[in-house]
TINU-193121 format. One record per residue: residue number from 0; residue in three letters; y, x, z of N, C-alpha, C in turn. Coordinates in steps of 0.02 Angstrom, whole numbers, plus 50000, padded with zeros to 5 digits. Layout:
N
   seq   type   n.north   n.east    n.up   ca.north   ca.east   ca.up   c.north   c.east    c.up
   NUM    ALA         Y        X       Z          Y         X       Z         Y        X       Z
...
END
This chain:
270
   seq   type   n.north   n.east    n.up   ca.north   ca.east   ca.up   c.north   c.east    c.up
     0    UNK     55877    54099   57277      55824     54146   57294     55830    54164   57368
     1    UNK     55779    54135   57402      55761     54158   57476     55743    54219   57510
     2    UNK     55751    54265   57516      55723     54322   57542     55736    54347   57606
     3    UNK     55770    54322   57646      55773     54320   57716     55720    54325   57745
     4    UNK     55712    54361   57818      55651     54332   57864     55637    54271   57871
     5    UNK     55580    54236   57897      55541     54160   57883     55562    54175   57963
     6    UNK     55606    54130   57993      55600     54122   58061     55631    54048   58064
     7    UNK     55594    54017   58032      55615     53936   58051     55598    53899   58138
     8    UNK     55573    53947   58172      55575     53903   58231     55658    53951   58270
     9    UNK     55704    53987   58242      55754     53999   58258     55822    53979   58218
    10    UNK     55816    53966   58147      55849     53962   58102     55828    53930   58054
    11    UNK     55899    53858   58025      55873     53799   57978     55895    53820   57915
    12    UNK     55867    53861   57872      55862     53898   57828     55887    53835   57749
    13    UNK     55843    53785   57756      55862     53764   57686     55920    53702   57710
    14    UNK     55958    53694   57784      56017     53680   57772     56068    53724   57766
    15    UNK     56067    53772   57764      56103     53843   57740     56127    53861   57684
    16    UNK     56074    53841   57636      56070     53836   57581     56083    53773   57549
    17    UNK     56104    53729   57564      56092     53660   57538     56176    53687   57513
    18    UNK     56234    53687   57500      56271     53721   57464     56277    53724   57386
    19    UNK     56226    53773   57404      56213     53790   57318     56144    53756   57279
    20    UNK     56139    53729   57325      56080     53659   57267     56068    53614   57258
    21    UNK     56099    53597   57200      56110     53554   57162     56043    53510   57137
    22    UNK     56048    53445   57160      55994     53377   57152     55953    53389   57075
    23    UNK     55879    53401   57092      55837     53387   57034     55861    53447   56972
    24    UNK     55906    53498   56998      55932     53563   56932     55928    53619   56957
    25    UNK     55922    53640   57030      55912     53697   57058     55834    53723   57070
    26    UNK     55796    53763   57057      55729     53787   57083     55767    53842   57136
    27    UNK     55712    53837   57180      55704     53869   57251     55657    53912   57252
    28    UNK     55671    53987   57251      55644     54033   57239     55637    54064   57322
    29    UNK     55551    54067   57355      55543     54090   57408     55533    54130   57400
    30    UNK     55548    54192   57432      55508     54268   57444     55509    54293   57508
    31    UNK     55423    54256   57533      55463     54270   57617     55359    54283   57620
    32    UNK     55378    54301   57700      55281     54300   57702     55268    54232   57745
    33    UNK     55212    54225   57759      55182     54171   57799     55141    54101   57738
    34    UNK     55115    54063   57786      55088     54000   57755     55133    53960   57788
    35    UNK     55160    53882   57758      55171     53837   57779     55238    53857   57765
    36    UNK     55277    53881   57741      55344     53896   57742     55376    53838   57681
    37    UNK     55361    53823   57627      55396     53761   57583     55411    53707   57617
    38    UNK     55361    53683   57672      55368     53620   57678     55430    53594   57722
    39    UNK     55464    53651   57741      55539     53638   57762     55611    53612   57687
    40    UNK     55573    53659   57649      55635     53652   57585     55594    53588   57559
    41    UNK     55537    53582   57553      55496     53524   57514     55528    53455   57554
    42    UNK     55543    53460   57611      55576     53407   57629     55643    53390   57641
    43    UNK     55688    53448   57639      55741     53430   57640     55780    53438   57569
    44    UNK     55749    53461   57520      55750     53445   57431     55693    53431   57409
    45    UNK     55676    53355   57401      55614     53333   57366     55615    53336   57304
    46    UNK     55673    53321   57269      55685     53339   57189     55707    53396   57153
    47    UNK     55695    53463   57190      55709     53504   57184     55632    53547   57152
    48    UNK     55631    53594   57121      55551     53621   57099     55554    53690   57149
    49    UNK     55519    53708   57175      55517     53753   57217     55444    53818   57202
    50    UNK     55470    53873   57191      55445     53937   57162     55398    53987   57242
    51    UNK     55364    53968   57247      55325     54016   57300     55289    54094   57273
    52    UNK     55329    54125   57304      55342     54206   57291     55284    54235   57350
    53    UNK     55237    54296   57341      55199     54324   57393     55211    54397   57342
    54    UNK     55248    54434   57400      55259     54516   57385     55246    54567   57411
    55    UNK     55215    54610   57358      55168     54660   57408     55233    54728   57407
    56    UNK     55244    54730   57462      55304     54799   57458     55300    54839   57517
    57    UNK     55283    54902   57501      55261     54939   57580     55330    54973   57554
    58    UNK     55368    54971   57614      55438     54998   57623     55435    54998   57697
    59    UNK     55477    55058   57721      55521     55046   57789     55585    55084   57815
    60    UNK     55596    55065   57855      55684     55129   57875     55645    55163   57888
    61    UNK     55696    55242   57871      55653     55303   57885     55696    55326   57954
    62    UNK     55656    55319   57991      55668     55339   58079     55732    55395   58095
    63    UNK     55749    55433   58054      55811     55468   58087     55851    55431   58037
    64    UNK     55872    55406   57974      55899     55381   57964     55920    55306   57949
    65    UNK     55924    55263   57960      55933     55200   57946     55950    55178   57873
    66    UNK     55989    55219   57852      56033     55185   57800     55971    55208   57755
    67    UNK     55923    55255   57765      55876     55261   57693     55812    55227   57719
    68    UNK     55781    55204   57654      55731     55154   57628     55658    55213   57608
    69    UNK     55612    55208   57646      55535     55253   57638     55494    55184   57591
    70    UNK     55479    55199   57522      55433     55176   57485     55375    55194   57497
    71    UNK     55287    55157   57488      55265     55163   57492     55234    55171   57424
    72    UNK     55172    55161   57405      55160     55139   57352     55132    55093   57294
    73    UNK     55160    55018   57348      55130     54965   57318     55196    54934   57310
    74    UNK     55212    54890   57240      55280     54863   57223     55220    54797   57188
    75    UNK     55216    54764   57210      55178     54693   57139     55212    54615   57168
    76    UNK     55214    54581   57134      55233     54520   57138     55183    54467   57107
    77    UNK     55158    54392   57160      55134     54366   57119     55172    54291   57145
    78    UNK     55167    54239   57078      55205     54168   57106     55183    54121   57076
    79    UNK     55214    54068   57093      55202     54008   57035     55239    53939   57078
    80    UNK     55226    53902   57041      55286     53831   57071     55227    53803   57109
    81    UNK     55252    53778   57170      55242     53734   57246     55210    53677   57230
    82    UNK     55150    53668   57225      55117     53601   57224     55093    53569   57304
    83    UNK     55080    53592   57345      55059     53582   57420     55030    53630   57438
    84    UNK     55012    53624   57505      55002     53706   57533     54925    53713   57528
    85    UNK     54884    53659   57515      54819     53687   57465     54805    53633   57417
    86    UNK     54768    53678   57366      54718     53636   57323     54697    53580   57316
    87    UNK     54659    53560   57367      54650     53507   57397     54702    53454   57414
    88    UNK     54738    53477   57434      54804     53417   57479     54879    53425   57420
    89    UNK     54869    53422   57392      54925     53428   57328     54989    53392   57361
    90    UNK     55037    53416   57362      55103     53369   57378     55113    53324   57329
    91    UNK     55153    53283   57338      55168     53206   57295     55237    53198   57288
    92    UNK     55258    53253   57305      55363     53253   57296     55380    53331   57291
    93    UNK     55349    53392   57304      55396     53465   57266     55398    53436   57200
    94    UNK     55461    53433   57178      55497     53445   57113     55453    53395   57076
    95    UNK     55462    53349   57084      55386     53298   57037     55440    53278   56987
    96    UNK     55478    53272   56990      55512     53233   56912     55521    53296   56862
    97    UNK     55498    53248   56792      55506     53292   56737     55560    53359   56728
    98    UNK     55627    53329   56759      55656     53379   56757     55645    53416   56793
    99    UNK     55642    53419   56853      55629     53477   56901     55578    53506   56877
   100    UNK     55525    53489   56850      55428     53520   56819     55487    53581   56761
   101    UNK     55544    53540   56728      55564     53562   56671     55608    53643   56694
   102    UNK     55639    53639   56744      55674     53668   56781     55633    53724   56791
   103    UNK     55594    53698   56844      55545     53745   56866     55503    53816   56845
   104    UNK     55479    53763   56778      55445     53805   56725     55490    53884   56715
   105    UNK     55562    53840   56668      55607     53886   56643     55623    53944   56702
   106    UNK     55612    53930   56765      55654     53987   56815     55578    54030   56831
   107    UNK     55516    54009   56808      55471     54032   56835     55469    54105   56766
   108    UNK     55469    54072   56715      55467     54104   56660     55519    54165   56653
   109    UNK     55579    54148   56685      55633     54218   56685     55634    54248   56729
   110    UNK     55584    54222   56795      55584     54277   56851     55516    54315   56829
   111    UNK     55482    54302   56787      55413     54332   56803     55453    54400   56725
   112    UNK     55498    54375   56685      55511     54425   56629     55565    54471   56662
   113    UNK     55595    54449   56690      55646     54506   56736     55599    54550   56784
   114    UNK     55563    54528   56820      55515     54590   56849     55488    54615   56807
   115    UNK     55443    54609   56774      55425     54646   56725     55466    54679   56702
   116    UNK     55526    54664   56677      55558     54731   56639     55580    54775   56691
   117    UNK     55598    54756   56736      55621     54820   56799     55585    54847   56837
   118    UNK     55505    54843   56788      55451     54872   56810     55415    54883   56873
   119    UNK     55428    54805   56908      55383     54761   56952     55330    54720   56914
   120    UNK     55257    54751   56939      55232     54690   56918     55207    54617   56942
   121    UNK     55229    54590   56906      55240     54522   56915     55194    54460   56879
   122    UNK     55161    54428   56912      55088     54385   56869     55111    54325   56910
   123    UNK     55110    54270   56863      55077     54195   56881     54993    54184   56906
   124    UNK     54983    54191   56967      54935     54162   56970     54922    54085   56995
   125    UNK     54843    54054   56986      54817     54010   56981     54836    53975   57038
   126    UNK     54811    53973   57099      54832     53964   57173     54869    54005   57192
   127    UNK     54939    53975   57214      54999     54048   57246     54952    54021   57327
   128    UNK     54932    53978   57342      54919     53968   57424     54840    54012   57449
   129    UNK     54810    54021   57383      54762     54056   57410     54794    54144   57413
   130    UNK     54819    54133   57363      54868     54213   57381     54892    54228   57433
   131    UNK     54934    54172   57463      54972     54168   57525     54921    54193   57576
   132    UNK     54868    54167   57566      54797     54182   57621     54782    54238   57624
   133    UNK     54771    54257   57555      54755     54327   57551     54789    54375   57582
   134    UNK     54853    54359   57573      54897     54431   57608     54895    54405   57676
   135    UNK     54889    54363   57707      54885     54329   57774     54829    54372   57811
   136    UNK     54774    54377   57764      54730     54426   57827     54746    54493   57825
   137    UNK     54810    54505   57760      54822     54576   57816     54881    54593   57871
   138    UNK     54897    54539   57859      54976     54514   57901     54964    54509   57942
   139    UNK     54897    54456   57958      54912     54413   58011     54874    54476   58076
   140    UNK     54828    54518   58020      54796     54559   58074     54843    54610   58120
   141    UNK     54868    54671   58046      54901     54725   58050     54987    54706   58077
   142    UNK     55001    54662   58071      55076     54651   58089     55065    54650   58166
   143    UNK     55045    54590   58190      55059     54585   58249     55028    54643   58294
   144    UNK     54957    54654   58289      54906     54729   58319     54958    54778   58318
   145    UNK     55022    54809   58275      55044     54865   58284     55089    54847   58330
   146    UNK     55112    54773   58352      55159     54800   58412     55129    54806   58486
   147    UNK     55057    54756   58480      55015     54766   58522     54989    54831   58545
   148    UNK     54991    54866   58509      54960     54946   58507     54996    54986   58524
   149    UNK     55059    54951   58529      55111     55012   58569     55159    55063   58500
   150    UNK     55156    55022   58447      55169     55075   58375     55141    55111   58335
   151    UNK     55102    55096   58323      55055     55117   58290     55047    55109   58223
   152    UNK     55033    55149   58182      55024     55132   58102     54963    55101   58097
   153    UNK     54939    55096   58014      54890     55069   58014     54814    55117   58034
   154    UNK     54846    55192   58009      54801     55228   58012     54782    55246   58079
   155    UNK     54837    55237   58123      54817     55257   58194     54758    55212   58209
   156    UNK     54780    55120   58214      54757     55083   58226     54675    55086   58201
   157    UNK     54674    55117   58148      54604     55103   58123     54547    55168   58163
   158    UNK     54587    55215   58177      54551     55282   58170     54508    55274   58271
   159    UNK     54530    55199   58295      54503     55202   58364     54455    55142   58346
   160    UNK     54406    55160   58357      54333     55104   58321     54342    55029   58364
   161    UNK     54367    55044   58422      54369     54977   58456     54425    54952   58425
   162    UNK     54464    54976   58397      54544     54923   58358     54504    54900   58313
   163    UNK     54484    54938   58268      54441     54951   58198     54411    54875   58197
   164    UNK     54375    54863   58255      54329     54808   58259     54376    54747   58278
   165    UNK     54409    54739   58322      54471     54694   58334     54523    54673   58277
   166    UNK     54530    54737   58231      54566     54702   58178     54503    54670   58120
   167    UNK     54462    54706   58117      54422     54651   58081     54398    54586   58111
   168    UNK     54376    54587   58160      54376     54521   58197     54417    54463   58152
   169    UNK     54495    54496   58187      54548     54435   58182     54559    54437   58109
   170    UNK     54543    54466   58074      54572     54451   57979     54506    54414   57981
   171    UNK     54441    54427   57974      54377     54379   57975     54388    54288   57996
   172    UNK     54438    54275   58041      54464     54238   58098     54488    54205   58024
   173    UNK     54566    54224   58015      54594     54208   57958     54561    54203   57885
   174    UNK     54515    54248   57865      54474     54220   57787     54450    54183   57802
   175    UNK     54406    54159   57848      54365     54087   57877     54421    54009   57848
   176    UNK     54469    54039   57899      54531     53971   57889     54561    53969   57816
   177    UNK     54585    54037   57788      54589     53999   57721     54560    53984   57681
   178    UNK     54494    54011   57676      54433     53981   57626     54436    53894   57636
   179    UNK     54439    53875   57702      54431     53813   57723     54482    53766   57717
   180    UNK     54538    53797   57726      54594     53773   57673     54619    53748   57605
   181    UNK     54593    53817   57571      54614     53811   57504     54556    53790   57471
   182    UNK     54477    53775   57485      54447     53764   57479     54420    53798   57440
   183    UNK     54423    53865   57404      54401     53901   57359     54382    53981   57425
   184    UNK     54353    54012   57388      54344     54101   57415     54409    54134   57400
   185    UNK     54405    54169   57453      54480     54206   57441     54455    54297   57433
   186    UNK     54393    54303   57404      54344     54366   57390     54390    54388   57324
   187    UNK     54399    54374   57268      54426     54362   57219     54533    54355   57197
   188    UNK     54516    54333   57154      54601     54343   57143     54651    54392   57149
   189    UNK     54709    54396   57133      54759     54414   57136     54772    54471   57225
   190    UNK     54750    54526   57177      54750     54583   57277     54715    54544   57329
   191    UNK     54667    54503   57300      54620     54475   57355     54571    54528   57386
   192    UNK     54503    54472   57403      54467     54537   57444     54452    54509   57501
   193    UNK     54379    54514   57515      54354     54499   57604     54384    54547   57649
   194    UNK     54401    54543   57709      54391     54598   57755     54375    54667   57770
   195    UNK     54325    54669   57724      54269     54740   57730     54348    54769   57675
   196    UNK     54312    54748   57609      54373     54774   57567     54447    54795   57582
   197    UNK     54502    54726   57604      54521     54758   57628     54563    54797   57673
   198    UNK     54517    54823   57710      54535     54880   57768     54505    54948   57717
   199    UNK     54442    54928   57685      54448     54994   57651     54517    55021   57617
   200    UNK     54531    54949   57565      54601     54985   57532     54663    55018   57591
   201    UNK     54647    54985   57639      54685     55015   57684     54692    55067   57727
   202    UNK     54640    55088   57722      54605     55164   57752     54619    55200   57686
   203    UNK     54610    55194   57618      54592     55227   57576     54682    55240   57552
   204    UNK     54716    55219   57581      54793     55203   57543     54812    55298   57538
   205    UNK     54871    55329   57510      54874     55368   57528     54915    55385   57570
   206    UNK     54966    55357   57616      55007     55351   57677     54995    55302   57704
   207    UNK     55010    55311   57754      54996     55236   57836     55054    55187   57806
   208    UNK     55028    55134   57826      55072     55092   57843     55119    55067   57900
   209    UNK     55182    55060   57886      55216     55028   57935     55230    54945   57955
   210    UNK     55198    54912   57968      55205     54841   57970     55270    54826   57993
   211    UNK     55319    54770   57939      55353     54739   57940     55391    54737   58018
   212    UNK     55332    54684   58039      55338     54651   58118     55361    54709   58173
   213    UNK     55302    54758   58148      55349     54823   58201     55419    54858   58192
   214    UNK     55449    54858   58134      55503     54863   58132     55527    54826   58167
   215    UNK     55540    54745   58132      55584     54699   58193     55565    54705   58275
   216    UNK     55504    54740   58291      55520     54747   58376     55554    54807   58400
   217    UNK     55541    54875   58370      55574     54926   58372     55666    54912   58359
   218    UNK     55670    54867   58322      55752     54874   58311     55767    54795   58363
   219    UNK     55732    54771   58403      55743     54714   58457     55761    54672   58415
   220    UNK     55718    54643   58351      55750     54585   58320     55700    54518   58328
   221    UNK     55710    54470   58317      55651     54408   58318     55617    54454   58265
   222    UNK     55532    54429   58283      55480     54430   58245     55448    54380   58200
   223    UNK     55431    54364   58148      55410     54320   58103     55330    54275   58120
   224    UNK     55317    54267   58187      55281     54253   58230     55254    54190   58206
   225    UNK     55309    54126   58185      55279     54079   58173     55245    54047   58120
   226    UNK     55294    54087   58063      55260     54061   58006     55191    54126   57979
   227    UNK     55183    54185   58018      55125     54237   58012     55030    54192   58074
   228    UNK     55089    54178   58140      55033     54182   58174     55040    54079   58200
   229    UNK     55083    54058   58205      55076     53982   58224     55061    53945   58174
   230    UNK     55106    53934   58111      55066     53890   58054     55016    53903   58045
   231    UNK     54988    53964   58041      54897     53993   58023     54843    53958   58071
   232    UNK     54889    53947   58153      54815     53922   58202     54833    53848   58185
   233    UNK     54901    53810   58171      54899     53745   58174     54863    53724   58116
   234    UNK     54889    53746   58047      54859     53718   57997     54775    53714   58005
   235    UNK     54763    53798   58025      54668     53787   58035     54633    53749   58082
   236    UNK     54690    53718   58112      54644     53691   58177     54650    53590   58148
   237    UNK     54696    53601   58109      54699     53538   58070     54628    53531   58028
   238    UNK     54599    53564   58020      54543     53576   57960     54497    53579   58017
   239    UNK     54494    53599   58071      54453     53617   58101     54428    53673   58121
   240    UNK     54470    53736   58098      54448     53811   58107     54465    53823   58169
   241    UNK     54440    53849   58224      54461     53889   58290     54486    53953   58281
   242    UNK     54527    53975   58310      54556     54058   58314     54575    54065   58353
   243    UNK     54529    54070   58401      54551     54115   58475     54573    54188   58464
   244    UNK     54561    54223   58426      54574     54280   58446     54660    54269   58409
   245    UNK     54661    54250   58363      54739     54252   58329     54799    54213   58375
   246    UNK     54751    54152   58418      54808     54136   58485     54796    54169   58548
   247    UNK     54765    54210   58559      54764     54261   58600     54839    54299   58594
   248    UNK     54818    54332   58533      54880     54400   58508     54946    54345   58483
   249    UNK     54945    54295   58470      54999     54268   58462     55051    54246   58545
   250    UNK     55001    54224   58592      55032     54198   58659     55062    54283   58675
   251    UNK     55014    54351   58673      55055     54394   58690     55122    54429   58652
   252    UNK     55108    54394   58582      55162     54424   58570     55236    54376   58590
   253    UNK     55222    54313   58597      55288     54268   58617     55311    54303   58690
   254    UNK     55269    54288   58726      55293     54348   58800     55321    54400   58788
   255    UNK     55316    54445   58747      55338     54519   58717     55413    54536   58712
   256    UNK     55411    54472   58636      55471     54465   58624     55529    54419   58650
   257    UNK     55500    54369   58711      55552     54345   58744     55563    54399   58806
   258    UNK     55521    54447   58817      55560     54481   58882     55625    54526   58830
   259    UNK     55603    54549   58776      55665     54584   58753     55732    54567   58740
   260    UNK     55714    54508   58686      55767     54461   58671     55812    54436   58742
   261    UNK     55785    54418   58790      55825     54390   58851     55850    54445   58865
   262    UNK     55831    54509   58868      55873     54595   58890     55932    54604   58851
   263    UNK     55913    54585   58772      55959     54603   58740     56035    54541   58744
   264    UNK     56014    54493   58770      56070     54450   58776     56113    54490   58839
   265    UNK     56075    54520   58883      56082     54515   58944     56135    54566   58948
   266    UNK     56118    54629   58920      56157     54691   58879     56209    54676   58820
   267    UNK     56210    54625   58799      56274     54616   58736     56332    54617   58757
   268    UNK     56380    54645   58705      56440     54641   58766     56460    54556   58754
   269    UNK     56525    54552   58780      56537     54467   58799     56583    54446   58741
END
């Protein structure tokens, strides 16, 4: 089970793991955000069945203290086993032999009954990649915009009409690309929802949100940049989608976080 940050353009994550998994008997349980993230484990365990996890968890450190955890009030889980990263383009090697399908099944079936009883809910849905999309337009908007914004929650961000319009922009940007992707609407499903929707749920929440991403800049850590904002423009531009505005805010955020990161080397002791 994966749950680490997705920072594969810093760290080779499933040789890390290669250890503990065992040929064609191990499933690979992701719980990470972004699109495009299997196809690292999909290739360096082809006979392996691989479990794609998308989790909705508003949590963050609570600012004078570190060691405590601020819940929000969304806990849900949704998954299902790795066929290719859409509909359309089905892979031809995650976990394709019987046993691994066999494997697979069985680990999908005891992760989805263990959340449930520890009263996460937890659903198999139909497409985990249109899911992946789904939470992508609020990721891809609200994550990166709050470090752009100088810190900002969600509610700050929304309550200035010109953000308001900029973050809908860029999630609009992203439903375009994964509709075109996954080849289905991503209006529907599992905490889906166009744009309009939601930012309503997001206006309507009853506390702000703290995006992920702004934590890791506030505490000077890498940001989850590539698999939130680079697989999203490469894959769509593979299809043919443009997203200027999402490589806009992506080029500023690489500048961002390499002036810090180079400070913080610069400041470590020796």
């Amino acid at each position: 089970m994966v749950t680490t940050k997705a920072l594969p353009n810093l760290v080779d994550m499933p040789e890390i793991i290669a250890p503990a998994v065992k040929d064609g008997h191990t499933a690979i349980v992701l719980i990470q955000n972004g699109i495009g993230i299997e196809a690292p484990y999909e290739h360096r365990f082809p006979n392996n069945p691989i479990i794609s996890v998308v989790s909705y968890l508003d949590a963050r450190h609570d600012n004078r203290n570190r060691d405590l955890i601020i819940h929000g009030t969304t806990v849900a889980i949704a998954l299902n086993l790795y066929h290719g990263y859409s509909d359309n383009h089905p892979s031809s090697t995650a976990g394709s032999s019987s046993m691994a399908a066999a494997v697979g099944q069985q680990a999908l079936d005891t992760l989805v009954e263990a959340f449930n009883r520890g009263k996460v809910e937890c659903v198999i849905v139909k497409s985990i990649q249109a899911c992946r999309w789904q939470k992508l337009i609020w990721n891809g908007a609200f994550n990166p915009m709050s470090v752009l914004a100088g810190g900002r929650n969600t509610a700050e961000m929304l309550a200035c009409p010109q953000f308001y319009q900029l973050v809908l922009d860029v999630m609009n940007e992203i439903y375009t690309a994964g509709c075109t992707v996954t080849g289905q609407s991503l209006d529907g499903g599992y905490y889906g929802g166009g744009p309009n929707i939601i930012l309503k749920r997001t206006m309507d929440a009853p506390v702000p949100v703290y995006p992920s991403m702004l934590g890791d800049f506030k505490s000077g850590r890498p940001m989850e940049h590539q698999v939130i904002l680079k697989n999203t423009i490469d894959i769509a531009k593979r299809h043919g989608v443009e997203m200027p505005r999402l490589e806009t805010i992506y080029g500023h955020l690489l500048l961002l976080e390499s002036s810090y990161l180079k400070n913080n080397e610069r400041t470590s002791p020796s």
